[in-house]
Backbone as ProteinMPNN parsed JSONL, in Angstrom:
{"seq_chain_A": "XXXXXXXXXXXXXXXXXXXXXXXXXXXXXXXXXXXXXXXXXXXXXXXXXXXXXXXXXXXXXXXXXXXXXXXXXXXXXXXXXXXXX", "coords_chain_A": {"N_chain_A": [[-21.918, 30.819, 19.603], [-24.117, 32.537, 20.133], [-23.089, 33.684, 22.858], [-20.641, 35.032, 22.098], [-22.437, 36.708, 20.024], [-23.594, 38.419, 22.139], [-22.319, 38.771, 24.592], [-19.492, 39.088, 24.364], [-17.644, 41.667, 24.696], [-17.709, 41.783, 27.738], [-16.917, 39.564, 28.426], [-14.096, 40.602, 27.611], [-13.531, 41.747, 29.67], [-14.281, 44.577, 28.624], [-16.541, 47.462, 28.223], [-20.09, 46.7, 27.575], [-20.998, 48.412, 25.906], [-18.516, 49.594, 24.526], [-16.937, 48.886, 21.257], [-15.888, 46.105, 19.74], [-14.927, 44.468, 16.973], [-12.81, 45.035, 14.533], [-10.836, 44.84, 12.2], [-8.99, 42.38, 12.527], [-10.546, 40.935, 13.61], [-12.994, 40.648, 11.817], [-11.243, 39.525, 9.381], [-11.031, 36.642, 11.066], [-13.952, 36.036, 11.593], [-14.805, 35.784, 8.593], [-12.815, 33.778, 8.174], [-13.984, 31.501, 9.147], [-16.51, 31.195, 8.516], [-16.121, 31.08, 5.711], [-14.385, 28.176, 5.921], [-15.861, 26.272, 8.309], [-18.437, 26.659, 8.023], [-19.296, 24.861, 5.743], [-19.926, 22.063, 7.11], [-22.404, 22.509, 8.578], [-26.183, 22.018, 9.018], [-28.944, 23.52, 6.968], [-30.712, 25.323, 9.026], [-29.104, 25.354, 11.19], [-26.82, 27.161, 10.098], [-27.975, 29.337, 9.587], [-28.927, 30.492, 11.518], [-26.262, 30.921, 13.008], [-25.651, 32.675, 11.269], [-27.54, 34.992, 11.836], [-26.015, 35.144, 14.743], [-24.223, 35.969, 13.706], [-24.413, 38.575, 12.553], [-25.949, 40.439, 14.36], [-23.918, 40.699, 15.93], [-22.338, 41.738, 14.172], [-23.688, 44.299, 14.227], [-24.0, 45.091, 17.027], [-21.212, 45.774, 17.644], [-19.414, 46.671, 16.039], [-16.199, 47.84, 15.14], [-16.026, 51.038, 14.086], [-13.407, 52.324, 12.151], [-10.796, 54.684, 10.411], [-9.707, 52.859, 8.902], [-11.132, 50.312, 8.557], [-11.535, 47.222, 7.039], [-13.031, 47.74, 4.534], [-13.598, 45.941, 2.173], [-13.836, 43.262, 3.297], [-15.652, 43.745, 5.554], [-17.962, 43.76, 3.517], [-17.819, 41.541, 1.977], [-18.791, 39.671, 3.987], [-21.565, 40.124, 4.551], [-22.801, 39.876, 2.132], [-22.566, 37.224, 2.005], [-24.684, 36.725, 3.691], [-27.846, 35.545, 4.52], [-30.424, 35.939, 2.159], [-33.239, 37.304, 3.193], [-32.683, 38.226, 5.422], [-32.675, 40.977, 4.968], [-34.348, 41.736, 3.436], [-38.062, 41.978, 2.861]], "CA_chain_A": [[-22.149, 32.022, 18.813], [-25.254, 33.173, 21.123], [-22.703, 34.426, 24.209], [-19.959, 35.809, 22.02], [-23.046, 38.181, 19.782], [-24.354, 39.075, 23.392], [-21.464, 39.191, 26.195], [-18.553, 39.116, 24.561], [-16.941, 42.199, 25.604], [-17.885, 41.583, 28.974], [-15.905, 38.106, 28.135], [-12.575, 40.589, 27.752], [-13.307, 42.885, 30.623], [-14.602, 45.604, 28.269], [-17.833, 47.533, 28.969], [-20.813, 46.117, 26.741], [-21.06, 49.789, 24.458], [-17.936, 49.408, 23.502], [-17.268, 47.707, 20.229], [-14.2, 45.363, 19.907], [-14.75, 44.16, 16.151], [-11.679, 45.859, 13.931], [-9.773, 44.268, 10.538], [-8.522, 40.751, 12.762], [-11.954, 39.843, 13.817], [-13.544, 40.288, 10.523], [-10.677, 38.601, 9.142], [-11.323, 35.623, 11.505], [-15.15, 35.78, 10.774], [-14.126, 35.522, 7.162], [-12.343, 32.234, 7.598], [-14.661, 30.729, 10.451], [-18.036, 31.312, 7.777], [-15.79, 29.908, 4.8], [-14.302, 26.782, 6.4], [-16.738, 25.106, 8.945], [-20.14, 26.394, 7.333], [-19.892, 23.88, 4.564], [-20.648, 21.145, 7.599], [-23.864, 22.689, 8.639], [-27.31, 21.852, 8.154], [-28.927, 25.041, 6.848], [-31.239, 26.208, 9.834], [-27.646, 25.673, 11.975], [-25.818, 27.953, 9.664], [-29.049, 30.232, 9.67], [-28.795, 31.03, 13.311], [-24.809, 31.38, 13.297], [-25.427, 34.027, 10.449], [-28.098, 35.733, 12.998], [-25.615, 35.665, 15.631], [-22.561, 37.095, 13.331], [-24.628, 39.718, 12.021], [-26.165, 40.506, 15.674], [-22.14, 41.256, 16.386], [-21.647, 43.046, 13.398], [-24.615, 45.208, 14.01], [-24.066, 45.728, 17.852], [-20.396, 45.616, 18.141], [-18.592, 46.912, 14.787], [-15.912, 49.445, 15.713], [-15.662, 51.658, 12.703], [-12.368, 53.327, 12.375], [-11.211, 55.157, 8.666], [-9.082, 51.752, 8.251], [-12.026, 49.46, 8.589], [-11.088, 46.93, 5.717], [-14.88, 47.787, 4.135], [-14.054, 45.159, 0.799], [-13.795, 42.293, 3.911], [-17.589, 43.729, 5.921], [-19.37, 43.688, 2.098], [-17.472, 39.985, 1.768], [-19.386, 38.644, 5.16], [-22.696, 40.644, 4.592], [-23.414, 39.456, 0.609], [-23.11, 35.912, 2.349], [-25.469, 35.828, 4.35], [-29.26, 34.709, 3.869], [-31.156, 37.337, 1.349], [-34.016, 36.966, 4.062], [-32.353, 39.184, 6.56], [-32.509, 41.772, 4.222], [-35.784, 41.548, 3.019], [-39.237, 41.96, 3.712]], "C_chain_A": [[-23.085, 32.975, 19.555], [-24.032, 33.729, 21.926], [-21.856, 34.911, 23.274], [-21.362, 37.203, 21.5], [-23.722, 38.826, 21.433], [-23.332, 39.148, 24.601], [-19.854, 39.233, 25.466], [-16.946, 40.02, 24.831], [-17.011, 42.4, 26.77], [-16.764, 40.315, 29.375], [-14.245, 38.889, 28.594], [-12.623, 41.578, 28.308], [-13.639, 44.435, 29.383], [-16.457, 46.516, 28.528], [-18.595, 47.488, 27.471], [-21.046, 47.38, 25.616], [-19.502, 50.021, 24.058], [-17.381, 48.491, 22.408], [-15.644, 47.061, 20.044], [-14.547, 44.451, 18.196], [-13.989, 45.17, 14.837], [-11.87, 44.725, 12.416], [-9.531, 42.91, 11.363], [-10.119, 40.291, 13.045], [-13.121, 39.778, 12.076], [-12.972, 39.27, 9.66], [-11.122, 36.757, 9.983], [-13.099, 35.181, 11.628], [-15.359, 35.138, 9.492], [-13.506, 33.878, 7.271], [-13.023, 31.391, 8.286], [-15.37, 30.325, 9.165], [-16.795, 30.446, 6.122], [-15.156, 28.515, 4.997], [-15.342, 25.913, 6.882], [-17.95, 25.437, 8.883], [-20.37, 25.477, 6.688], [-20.468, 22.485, 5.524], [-21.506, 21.468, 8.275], [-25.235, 22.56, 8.083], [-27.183, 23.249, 7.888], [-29.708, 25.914, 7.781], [-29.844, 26.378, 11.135], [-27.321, 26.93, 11.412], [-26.64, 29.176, 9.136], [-28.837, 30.71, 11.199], [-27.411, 31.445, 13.179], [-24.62, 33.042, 12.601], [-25.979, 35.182, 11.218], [-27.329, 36.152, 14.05], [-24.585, 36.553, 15.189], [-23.507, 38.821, 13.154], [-25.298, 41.014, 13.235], [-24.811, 41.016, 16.054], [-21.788, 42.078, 16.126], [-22.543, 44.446, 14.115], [-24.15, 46.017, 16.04], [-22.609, 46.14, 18.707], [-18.895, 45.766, 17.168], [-17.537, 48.187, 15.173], [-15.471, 50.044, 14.215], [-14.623, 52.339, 12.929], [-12.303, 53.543, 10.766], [-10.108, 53.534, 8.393], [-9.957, 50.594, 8.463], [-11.74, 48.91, 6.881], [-13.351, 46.583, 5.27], [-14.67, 46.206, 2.937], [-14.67, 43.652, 2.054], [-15.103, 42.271, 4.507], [-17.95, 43.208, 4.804], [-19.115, 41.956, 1.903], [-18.904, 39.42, 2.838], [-20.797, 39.009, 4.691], [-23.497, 39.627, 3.112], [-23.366, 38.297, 1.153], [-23.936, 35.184, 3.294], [-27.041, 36.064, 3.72], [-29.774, 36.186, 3.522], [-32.379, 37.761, 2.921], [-34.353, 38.294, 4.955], [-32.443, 40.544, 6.416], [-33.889, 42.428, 3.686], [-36.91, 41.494, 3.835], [-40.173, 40.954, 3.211]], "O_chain_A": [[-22.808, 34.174, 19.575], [-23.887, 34.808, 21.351], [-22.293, 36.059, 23.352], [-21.478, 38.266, 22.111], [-24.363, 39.877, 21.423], [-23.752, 39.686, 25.626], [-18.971, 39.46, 26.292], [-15.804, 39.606, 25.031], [-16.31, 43.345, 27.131], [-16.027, 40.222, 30.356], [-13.421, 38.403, 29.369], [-11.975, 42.525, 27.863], [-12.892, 45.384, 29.623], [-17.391, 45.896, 29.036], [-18.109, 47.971, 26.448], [-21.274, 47.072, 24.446], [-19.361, 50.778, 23.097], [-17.366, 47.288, 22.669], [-14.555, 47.606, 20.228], [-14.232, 43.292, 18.465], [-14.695, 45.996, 14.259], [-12.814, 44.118, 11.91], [-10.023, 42.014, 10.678], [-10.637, 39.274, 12.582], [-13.765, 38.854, 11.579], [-13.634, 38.345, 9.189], [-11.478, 35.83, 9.256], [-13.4, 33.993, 11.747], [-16.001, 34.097, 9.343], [-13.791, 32.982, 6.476], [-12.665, 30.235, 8.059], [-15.019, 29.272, 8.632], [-16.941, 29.279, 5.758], [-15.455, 27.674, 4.149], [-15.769, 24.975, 6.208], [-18.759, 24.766, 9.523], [-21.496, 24.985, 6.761], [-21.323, 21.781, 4.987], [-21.706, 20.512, 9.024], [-25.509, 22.893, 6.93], [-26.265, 24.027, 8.151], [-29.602, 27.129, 7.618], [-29.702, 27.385, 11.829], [-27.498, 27.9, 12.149], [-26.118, 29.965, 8.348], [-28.362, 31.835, 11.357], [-27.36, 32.672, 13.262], [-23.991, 34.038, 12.959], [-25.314, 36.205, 11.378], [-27.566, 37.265, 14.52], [-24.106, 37.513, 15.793], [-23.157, 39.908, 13.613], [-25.169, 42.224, 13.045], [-24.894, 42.084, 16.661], [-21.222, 42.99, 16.729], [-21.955, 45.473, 14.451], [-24.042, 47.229, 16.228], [-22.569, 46.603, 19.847], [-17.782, 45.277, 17.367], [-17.951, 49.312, 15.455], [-14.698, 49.505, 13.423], [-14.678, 53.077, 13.913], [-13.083, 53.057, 9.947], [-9.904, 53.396, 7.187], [-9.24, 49.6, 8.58], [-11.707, 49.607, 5.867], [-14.278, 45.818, 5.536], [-15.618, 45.422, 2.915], [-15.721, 43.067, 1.791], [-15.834, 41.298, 4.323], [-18.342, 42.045, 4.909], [-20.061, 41.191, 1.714], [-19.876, 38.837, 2.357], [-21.383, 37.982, 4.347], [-24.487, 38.899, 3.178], [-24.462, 37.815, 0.865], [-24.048, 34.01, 3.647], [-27.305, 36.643, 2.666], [-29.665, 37.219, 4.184], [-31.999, 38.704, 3.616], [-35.338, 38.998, 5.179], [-32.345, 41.316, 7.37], [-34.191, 43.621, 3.651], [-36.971, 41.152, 5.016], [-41.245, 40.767, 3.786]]}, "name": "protein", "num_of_chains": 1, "seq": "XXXXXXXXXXXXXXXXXXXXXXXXXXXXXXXXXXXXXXXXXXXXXXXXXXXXXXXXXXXXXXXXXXXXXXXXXXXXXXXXXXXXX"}
């Protein structure tokens, strides 16, 4: 999770400012964080949330078909914490 939020358009030959997260990668965020979270401790699945949201934040490409209901899905699940002061 660490090298995709930090290299991974470098990973597919793209240059690191531009953003390569659309509608399929949220989608596949979406089923990653509801399938194989439930076998994490919780400081594991505390860091993974750090690195998704680290992704979202530096690597979101907004277009006007950005499926927004699917972002607010990933965001409301992760730790209040991140959010907070």
């Amino acid at each position: 999770m660490r090298n995709l939020a930090r290299d991974y358009p470098s990973l597919k030959g793209l240059p690191p400012i531009e953003g390569y997260i659309g509608n399929a990668e949220l989608v596949s965020i979406h089923e990653v964080t509801s399938s194989h979270f439930g076998e994490q401790v919780f400081s594991s699945k505390y860091l993974c949330w750090k690195y998704i949201l680290s992704m979202l934040s530096l690597y979101l490409r907004v277009t006007p078909d950005l499926n927004l209901s699917m972002l607010l899905k990933l965001i409301g699940r992760m730790p209040i914490e991140f959010f907070s002061n």
